[in-house]
Residue, then its C-alpha position, 0 to 999 in steps of 0.5 A: x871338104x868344100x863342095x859346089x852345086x848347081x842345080x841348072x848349070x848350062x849342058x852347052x858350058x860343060x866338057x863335051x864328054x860330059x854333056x848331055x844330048x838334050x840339045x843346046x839349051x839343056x841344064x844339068x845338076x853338077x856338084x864339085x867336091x874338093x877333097x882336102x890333102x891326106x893326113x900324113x898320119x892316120x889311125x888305123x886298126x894297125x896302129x896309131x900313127x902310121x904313115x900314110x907314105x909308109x915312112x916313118 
C-alpha cells in the first residue's frame, strides 16, 4: 500500500465538500491511501484458494 501525508496542505486547494470553514488560509492533515488490487485468490478459514470472484 502507497500512502501520502501532508501535514499543512493549503484548505482553499481541497474539494469544496472537503474544505474546512477556517477561512481562506486554512491547512489541513490530509493522507491519501492507495490500495493495492485484491488478490484473485485469498486464504480464508473456508479454504485455501478460493476465489475472490466465486469462479474457480
Amino acid at each position: 500500500m502507497n500512502k501520502i501525508i501532508s501535514e499543512h496542505y493549503p484548505a482553499r486547494q481541497l474539494p469544496k465538500d472537503l474544505r474546512p470553514d477556517d477561512g481562506p488560509n486554512a491547512r489541513a492533515p490530509v493522507t491519501i491511501e492507495v490500495e493495492g488490487q485484491r488478490p484473485e485468490h485469498i486464504l480464508s478459514r473456508g479454504g485455501i484458494g478460493e476465489s475472490t470472484t466465486g469462479v474457480t
